[in-house]
TORPA-4810 file (N, C-alpha, C, O; in nm, 3 decimals):
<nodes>
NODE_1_9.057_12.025_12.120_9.116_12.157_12.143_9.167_12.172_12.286_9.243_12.266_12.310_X
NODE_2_9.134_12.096_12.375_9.209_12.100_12.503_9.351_12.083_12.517_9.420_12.107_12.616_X
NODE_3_9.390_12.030_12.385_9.572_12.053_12.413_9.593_12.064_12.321_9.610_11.970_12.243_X
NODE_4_9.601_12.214_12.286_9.630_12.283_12.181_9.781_12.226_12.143_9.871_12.206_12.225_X
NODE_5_9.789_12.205_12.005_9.887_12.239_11.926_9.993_12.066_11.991_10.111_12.043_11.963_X
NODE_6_9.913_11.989_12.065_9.980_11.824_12.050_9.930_11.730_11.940_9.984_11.620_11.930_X
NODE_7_9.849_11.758_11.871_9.808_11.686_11.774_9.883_11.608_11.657_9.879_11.492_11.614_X
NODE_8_9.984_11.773_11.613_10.097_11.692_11.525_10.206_11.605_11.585_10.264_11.510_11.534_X
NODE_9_10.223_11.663_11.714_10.318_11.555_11.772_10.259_11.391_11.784_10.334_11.293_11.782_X
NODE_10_10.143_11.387_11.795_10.083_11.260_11.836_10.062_11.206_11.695_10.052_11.084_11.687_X
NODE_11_10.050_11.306_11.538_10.013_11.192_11.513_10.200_11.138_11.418_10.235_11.035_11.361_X
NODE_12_10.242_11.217_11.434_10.423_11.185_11.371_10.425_11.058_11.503_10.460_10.944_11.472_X
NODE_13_10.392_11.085_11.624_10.475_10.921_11.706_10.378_10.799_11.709_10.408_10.686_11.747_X
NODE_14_10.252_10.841_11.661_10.179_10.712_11.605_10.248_10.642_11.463_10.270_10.525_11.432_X
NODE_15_10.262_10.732_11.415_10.301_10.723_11.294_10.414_10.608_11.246_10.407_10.522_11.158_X
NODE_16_10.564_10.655_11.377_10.658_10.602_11.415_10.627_10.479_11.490_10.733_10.425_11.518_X
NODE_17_10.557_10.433_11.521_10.473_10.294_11.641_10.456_10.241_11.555_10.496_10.126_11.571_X
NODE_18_10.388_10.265_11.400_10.341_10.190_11.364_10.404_10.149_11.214_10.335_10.091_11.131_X
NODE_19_10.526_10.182_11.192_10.642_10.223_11.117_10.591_10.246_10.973_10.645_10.200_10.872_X
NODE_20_10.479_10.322_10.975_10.422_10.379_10.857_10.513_10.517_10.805_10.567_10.580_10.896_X
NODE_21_10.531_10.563_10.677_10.614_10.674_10.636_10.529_10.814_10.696_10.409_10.834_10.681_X
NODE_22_10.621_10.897_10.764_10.577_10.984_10.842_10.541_11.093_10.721_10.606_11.128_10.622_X
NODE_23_10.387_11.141_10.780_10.328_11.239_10.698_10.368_11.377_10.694_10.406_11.447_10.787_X
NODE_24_10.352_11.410_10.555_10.364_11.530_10.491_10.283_11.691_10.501_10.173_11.725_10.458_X
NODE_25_10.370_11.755_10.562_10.299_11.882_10.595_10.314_11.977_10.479_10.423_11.986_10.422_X
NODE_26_10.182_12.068_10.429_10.233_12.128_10.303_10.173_12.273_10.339_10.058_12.259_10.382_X
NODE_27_10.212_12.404_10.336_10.127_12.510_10.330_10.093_12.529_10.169_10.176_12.498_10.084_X
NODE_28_9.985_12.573_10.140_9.938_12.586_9.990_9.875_12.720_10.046_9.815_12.737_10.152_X
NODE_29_9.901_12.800_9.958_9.816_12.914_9.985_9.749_12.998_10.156_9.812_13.085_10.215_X
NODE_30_9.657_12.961_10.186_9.592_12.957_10.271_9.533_12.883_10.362_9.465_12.916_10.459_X
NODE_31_9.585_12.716_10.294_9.554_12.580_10.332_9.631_12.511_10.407_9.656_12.430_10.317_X
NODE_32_9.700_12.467_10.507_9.749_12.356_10.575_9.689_12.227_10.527_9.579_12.185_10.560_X
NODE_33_9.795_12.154_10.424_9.740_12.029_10.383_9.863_11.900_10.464_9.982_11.906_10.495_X
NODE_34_9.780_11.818_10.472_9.840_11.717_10.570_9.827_11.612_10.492_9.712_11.598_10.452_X
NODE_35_9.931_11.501_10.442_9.962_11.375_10.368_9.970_11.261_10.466_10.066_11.256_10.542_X
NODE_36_9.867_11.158_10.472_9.883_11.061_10.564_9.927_10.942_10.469_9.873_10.942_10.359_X
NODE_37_10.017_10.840_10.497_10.035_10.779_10.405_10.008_10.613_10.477_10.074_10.577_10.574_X
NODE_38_9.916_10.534_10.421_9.922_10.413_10.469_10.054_10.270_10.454_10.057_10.162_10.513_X
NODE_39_10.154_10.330_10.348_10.259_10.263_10.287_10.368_10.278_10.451_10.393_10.383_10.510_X
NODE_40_10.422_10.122_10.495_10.503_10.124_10.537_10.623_10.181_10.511_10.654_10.191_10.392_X
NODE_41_10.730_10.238_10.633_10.819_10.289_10.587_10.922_10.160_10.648_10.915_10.097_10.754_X
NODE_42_11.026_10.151_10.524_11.174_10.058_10.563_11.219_10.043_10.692_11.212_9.960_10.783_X
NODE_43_11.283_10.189_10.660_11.368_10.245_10.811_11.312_10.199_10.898_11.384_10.134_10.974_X
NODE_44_11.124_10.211_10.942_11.111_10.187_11.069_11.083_10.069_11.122_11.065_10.049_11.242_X
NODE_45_11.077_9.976_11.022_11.057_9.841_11.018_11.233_9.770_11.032_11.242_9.662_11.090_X
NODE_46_11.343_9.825_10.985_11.486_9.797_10.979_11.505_9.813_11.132_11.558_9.715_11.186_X
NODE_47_11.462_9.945_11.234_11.496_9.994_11.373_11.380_9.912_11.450_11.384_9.932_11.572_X
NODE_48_11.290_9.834_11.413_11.222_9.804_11.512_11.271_9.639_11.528_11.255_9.573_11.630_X
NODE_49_11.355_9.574_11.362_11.357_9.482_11.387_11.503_9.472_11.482_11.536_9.375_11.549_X
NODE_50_11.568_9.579_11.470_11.726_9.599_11.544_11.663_9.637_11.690_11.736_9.616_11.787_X
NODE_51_11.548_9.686_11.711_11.521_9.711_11.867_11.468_9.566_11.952_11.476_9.558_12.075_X
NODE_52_11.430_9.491_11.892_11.357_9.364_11.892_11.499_9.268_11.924_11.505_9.184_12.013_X
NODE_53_11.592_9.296_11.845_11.708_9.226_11.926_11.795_9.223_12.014_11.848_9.133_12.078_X
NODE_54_11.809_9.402_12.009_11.877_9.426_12.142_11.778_9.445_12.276_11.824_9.500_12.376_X
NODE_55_11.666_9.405_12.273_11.557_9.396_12.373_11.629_9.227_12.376_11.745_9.214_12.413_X
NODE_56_11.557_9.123_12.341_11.588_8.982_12.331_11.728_8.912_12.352_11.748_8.796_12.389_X
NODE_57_11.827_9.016_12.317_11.958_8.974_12.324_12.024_8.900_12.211_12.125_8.919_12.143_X
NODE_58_11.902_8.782_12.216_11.954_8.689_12.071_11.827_8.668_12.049_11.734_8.665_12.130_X
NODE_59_11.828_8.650_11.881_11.680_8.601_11.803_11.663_8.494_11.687_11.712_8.549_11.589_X
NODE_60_11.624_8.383_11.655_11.577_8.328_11.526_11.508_8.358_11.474_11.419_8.409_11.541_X
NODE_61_11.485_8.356_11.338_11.412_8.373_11.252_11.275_8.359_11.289_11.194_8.448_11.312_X
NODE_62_11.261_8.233_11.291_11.155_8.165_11.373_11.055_8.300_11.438_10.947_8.349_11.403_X
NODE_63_11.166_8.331_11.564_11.114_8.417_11.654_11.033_8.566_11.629_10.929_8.616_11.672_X
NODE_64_11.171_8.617_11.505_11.086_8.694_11.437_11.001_8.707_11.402_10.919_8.782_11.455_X
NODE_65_10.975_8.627_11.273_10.861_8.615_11.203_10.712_8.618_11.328_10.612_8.688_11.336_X
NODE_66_10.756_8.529_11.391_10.626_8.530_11.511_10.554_8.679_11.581_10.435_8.693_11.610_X
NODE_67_10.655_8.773_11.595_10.637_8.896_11.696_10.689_8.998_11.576_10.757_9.094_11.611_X
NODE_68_10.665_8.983_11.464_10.639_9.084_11.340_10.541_9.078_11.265_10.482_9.167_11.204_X
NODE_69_10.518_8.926_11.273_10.409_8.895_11.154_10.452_8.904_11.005_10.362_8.942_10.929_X
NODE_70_10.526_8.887_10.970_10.575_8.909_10.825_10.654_8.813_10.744_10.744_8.774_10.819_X
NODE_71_10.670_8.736_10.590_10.725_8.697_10.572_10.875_8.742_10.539_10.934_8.845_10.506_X
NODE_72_10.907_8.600_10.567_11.085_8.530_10.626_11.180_8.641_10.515_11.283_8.682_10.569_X
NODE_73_11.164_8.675_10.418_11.203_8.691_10.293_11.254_8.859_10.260_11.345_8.897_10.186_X
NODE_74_11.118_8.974_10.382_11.108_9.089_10.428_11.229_9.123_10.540_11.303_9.221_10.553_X
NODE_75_11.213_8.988_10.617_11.242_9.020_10.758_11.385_9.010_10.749_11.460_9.082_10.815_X
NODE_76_11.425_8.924_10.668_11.536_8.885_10.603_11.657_8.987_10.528_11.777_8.993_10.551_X
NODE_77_11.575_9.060_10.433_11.611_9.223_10.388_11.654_9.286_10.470_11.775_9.308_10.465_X
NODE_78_11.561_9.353_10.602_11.613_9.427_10.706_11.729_9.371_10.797_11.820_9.430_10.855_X
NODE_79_11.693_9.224_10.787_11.815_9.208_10.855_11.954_9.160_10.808_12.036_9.097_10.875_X
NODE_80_11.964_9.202_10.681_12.081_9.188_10.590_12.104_9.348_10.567_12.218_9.366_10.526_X
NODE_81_12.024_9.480_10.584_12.060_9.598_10.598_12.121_9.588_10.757_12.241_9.607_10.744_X
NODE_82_12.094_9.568_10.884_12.166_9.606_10.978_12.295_9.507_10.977_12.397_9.530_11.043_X
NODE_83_12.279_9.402_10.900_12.425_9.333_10.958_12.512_9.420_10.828_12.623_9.461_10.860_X
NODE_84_12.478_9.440_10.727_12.595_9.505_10.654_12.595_9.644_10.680_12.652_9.717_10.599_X
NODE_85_12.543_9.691_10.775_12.530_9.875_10.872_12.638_9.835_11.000_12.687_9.918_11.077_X
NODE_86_12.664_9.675_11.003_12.767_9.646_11.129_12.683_9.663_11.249_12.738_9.665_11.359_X
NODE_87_12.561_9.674_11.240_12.462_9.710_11.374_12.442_9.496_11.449_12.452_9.442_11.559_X
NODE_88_12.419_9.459_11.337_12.416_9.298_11.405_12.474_9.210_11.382_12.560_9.260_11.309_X
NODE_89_12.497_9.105_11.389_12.598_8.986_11.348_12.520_8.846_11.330_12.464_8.804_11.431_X
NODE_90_12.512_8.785_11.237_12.438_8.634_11.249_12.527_8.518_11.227_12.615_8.493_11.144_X
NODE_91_12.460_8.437_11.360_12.600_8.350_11.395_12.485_8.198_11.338_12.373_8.200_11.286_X
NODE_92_12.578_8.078_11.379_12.511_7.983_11.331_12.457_7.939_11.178_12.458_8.023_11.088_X
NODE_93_12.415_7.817_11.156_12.401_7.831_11.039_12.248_7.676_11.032_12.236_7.590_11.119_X
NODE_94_12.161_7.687_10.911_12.052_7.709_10.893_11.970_7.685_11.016_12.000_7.773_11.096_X
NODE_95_11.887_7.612_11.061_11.784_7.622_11.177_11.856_7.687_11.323_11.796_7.726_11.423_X
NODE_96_11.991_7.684_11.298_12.024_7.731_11.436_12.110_7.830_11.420_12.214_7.837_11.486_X
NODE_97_12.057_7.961_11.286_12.089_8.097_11.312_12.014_8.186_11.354_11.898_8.222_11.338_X
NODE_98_12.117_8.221_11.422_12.048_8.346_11.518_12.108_8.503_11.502_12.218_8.512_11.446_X
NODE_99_12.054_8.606_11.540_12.117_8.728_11.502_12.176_8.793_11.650_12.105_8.761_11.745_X
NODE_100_12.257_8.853_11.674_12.277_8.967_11.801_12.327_9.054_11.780_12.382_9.059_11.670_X
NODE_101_12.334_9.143_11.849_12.366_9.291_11.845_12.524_9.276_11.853_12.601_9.208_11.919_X
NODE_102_12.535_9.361_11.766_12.761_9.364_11.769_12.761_9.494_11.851_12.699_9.600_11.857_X
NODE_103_12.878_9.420_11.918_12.940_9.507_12.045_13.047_9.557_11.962_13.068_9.515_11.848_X
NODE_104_13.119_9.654_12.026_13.236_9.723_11.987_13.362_9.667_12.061_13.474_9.715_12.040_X
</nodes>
């Protein structure tokens, strides 16, 4: 109770850190009910793997997988949503593709 009324903010940007689907606020009656959901969300797993490259500059697969933890196959999905969003570009071809951020 010492900082009133930061709670929901803290727990929506944990939430976002940890690219879990951000919880559900419901009034019922007289009740404030709160939905925490342990199910990853896409989106934040799609923006973290697009933040991960424009941090790095350029990335392999390889690299990914290492500093996500996830299989090739997931990581792969998201990053076939940002290159057809035009957000990345993958150059090279098998062990020596890599992804980068498209410039304008």
């Amino acid at each position: 109770m010492e900082e009133l009324g930061t709670g929901i903010k803290r727990i929506i940007s944990l939430f976002s850190e940890q690219s879990l689907k951000q919880p559900v606020f419901k009034e019922q009656g007289r009740y404030f009910i709160v939905i925490l959901s342990q199910e990853k969300s896409n989106l934040g797993l799609t923006e973290k793997i697009y933040n991960i490259i424009l941090e790095k500059k350029q990335i392999k697969m390889s690299q990914l997988i290492d500093v996500i933890d996830l299989h090739k196959n997931t990581i792969l999905y998201h990053l076939n949503i940002l290159i057809e969003s035009n957000k990345i570009i993958r150059k090279g071809k098998g062990k020596n593709t890599f992804y980068i951020i498209r410039t304008k």
